[in-house]
KEMIDREN-673643 format. One record per residue (C-alpha): chain; x, y, z. Coordinates in steps of 0.2 Angstrom, whole numbers. Last residue first. Layout:
residues N
<pt kette="A" c1="X" c2="Y" c3="Z"/>
...
***
This chain:
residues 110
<pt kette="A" c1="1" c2="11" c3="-112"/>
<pt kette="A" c1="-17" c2="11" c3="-114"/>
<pt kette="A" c1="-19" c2="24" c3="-100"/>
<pt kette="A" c1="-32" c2="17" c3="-88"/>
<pt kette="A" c1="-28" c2="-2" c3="-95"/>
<pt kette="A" c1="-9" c2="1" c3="-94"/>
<pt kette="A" c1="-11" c2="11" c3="-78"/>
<pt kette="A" c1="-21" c2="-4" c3="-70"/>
<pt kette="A" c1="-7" c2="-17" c3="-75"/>
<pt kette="A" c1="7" c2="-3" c3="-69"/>
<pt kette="A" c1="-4" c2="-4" c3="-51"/>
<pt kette="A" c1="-6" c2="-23" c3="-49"/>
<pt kette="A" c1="12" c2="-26" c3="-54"/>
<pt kette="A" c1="17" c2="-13" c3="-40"/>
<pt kette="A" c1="5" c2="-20" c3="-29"/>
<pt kette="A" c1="12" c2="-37" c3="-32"/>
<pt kette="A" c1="30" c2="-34" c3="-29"/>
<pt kette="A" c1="26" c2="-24" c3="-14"/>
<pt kette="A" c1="16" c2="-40" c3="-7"/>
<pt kette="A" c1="31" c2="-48" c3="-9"/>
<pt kette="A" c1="43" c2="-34" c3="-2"/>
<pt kette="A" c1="32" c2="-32" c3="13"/>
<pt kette="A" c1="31" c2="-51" c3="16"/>
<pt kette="A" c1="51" c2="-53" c3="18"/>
<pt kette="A" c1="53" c2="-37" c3="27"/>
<pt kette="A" c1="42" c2="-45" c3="39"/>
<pt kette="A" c1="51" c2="-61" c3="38"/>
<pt kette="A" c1="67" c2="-53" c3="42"/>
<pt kette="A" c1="60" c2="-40" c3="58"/>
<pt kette="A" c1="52" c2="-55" c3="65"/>
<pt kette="A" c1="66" c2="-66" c3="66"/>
<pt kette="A" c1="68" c2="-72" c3="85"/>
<pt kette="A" c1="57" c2="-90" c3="78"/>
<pt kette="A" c1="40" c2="-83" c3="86"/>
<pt kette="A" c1="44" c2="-69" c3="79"/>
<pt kette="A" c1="43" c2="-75" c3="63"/>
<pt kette="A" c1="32" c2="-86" c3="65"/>
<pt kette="A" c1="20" c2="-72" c3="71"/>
<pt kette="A" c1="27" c2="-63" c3="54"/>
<pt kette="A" c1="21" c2="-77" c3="44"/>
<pt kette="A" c1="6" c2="-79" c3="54"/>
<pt kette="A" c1="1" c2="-60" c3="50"/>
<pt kette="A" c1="4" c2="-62" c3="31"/>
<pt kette="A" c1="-8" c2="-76" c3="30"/>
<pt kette="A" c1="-21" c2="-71" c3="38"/>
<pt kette="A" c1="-20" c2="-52" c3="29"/>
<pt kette="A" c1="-19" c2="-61" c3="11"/>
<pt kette="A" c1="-34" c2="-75" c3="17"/>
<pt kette="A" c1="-45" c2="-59" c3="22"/>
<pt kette="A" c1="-42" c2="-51" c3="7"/>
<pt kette="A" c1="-43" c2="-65" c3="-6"/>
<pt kette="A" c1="-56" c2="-71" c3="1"/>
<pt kette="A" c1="-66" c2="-57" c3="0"/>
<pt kette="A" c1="-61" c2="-53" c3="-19"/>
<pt kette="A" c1="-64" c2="-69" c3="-24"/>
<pt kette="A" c1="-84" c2="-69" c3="-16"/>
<pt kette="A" c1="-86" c2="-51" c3="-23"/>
<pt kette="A" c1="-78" c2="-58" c3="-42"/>
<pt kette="A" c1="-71" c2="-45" c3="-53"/>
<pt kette="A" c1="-67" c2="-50" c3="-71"/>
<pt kette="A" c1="-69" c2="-37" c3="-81"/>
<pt kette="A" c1="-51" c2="-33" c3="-84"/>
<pt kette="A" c1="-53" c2="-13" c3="-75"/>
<pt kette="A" c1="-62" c2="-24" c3="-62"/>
<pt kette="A" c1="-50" c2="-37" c3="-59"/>
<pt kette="A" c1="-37" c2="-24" c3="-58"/>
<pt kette="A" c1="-45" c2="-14" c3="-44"/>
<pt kette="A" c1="-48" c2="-31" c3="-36"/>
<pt kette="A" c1="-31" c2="-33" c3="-35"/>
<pt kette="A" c1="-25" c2="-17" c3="-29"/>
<pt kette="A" c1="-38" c2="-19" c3="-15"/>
<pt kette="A" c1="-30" c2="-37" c3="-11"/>
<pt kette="A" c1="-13" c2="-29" c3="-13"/>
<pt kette="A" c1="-19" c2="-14" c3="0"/>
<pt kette="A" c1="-26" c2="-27" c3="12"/>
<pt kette="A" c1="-9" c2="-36" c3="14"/>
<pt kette="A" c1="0" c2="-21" c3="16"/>
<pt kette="A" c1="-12" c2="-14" c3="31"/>
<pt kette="A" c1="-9" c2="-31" c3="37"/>
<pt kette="A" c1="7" c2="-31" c3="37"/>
<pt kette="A" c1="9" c2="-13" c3="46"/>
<pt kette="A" c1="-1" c2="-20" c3="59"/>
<pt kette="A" c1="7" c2="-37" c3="64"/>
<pt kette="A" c1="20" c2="-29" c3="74"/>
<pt kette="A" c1="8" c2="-16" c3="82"/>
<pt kette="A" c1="-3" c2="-32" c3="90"/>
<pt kette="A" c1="5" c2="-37" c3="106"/>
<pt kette="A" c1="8" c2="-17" c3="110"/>
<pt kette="A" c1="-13" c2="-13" c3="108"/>
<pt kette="A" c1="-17" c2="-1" c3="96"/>
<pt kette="A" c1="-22" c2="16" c3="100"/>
<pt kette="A" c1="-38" c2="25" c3="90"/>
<pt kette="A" c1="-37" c2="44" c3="87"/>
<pt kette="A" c1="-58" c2="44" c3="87"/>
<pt kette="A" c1="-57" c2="60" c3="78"/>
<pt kette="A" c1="-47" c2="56" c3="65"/>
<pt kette="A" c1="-50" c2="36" c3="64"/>
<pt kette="A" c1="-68" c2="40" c3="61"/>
<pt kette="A" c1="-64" c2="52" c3="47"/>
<pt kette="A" c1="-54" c2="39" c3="39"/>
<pt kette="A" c1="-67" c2="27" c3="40"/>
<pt kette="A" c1="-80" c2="40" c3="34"/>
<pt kette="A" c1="-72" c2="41" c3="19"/>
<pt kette="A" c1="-67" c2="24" c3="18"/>
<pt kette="A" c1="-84" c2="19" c3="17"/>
<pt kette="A" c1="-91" c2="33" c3="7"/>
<pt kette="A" c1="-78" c2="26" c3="-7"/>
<pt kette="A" c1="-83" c2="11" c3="-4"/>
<pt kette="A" c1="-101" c2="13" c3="-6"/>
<pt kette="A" c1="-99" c2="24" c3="-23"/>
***
């Protein structure tokens, strides 16, 4: 129920706050947005298995976001940005979209 009433008011927040993002930091945005949806996805799983860990899940979503945001700061950094950030997006896709058909097998039993 808390996360829930977390992102809710998150979203609301971010509706009637209408943050802006600094320039340096759109690049990496995106990523990290995708990053934390395959950590969420991934605890999501965890959860329907039964075997959810907080202290997992935590590092597992800060380490997914770090991660992803130096690859595409190398990337940039090496004139390639736009290659390495499709690179992590189709990886973290990969795992989302196992995460999500392991989570409609357990919903669904199919």
């Amino acid at each position: 129920m808390i996360p829930a009433l977390g992102l809710l008011l998150g979203i609301v927040l971010g509706v009637f706050l209408d943050p802006s993002v600094p320039a340096w930091l759109q690049p990496y945005l995106p990523i990290a947005v995708v990053a934390a949806l395959d950590a969420v996805f991934g605890g999501l799983r965890a959860v329907l298995d039964g075997i959810f860990n907080d202290k997992v899940f935590v590092i597992s979503f800060l380490s997914n976001v770090v991660v992803a945001a130096l690859i595409v700061f190398l990337g940039d950094q090496l004139g390639v940005g736009a290659q390495l950030s499709t690179g992590v997006v189709v990886v973290l896709g990969v795992r989302i979209f196992s995460n999500v058909a392991s989570i409609r097998r357990h919903l669904f039993h199919a």
